[in-house]
C-alpha positions, 0 to 999 in steps of 0.5 A: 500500500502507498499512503496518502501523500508519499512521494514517488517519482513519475517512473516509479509510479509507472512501473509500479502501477505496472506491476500491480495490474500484470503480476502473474497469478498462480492458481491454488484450488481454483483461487489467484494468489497474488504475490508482491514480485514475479518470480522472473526466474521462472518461466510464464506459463500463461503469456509470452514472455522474453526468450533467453537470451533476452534478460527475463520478463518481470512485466508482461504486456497482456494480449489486448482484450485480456482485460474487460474494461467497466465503470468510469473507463468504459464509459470513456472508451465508449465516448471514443467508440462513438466519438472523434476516433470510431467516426474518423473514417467518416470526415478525415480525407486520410481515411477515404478508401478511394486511391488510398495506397495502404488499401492498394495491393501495388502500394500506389496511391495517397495517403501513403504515410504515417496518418493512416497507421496511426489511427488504425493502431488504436482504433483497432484495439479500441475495438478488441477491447470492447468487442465491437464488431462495427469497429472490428469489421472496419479496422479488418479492412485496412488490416486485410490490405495490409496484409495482402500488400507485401511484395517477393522481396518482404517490403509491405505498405505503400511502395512510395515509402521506398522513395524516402517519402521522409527520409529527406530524399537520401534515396533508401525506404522509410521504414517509420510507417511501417513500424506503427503498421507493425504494431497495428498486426501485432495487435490484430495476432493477440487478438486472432491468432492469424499467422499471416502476421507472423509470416509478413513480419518474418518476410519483412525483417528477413528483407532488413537484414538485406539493407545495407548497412550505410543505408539503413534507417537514414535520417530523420524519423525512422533514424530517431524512433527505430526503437519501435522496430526493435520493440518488434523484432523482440515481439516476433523472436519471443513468438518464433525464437528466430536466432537470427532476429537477434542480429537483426536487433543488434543491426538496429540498434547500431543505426539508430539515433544514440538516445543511450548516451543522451537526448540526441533530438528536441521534437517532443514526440521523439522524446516521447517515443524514443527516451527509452531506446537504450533500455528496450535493447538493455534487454539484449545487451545486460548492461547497466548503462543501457538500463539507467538511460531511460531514467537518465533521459526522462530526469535530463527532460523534466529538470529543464522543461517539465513544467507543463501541467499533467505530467508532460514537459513543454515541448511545443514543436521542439524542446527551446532553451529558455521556454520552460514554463506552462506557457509552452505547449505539447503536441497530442502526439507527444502524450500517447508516445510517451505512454 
């Protein structure tokens, strides 16, 4: 129990509250025993956890839709259900099914960034967990596409993401909407047991392995938040123990922006995405150093600008030395990444 005005910081109440909602339950004569500390020598029989070599598991995420949600917060997904997010496709130009390229089985088309994905990722969950069929059957339609889009070489998505739509021309693919689109089928596997996903991403990441090293994940998005990528590649290894994956994330690690020594960008939303990087590969790599970074980042960021009421930092666009106080805004975008 924590009494009424004790003092944690931010991330000892989010880990803490972690722990709490996903601690394993062992089951002794039909009833749940809770315990203050998984044993994380030991392996979870009931969700998939880390593979060795990967440091053990003491969290697990559970499958979206594990958790049925009631009172006050299901109330409010509700609202969202028949509000801005479950009506989008009805006013957004970005959802319109005609000449779409994430609904185009050649990968041509408009809207071929990251707006679509990042919409489909939290409506589609929106839907596994309230067990809405609306929402189910409509996010199942770009999910189909998606699927049925991967070319003979692994790539899947719209084709004009391999012209560096935001890679500042350098002439190589720009793997960030499809790290959101990563997350979209993870969750649509939690939820269906489709193995197409498994599949696609194998194809996909076999594909990676083939980029160059000098060529792979150029700047600008992709290059600062590739930690999502490798947040997949563990996902797909914990499910298939692909040893070679672990190449993979170890290729991604290198070519990504170095969040491990420092802040090395002041957009809000990388901040908010990306501060934790060195400790997703702490994972693989044991050493303390890549642990302590997420800590180190989040500290670095509120000592010089969180000032801005409900937790965020003020960010506006870009972190600005001397715009510090609760003046300064935070994009939308800022708050769900670093949730």
């Amino acid at each position: 129990d924590i009494e009424r005005g004790s003092k944690m910081r931010p991330v000892h109440m989010l880990a803490l509250c972690c722990l709490l909602l996903v601690t394993t339950a062992r089951w002794a004569g039909g009833e749940p025993v809770s315990v203050a500390r998984p044993d994380v020598d030991e392996r979870n029989d009931f969700f998939v956890g880390n593979r060795p070599p990967l440091l053990p598991s003491p969290l697990v995420k559970l499958p979206v839709g594990a958790i049925e949600p009631k009172g006050w917060i299901r109330t409010q997904l509700d609202l969202q259900a028949e509000g801005y997010t479950g009506r989008l496709p009805e006013i957004s130009s970005f959802l319109q099914k005609e000449n779409n390229a994430w609904l185009s089985t050649a990968g041509e088309g408009a809207h071929g960034w990251e707006e679509v994905p990042y919409w489909l990722k939290g409506f589609a969950n929106l839907g596994y967990v309230l067990k809405d069929e609306r929402i189910i059957r409509e996010a199942q339609v770009w999910i189909e596409a998606i699927l049925a889009s991967q070319k003979e070489d692994g790539w899947f998505g719209p084709d004009k993401g391999r012209k560096g739509v935001a890679a500042r021309n350098v002439g190589r693919e720009d793997l960030w909407p499809n790290m959101i689109a990563l997350f979209v089928l993870q969750s649509y596997y939690e939820h269906s047991g489709d193995e197409r996903v498994l599949d696609l991403m194998t194809r996909y990441f076999r594909w990676e392995m083939t980029v160059p090293e000098d060529e792979f994940l150029p700047p600008y998005w992709q290059q600062q938040r590739a930690a999502d990528n490798l947040d997949s590649v563990y996902w797909l290894y914990n499910r298939t123990g692909g040893e070679w994956l672990l190449e993979l994330a170890e290729k991604i690690h290198r070519n990504t922006a170095n969040w491990t020594d420092d802040v090395p960008n002041w957009h809000n939303v990388n901040i908010g995405q990306a501060f934790g990087e060195g400790t997703t590969w702490w994972m693989q790599s044991k050493r303390e150093s890549d642990l302590l970074s997420a800590y180190r980042n989040w500290e670095n960021v509120r000592q010089l600008y969180g000032q801005v009421p409900g937790g965020m930092f003020a960010g506006d666009e870009n972190c600005r030395p001397g715009h510090d106080d609760p003046r300064q805004a935070i994009e939308t975008c800022g708050v769900v990444e670093e949730m």
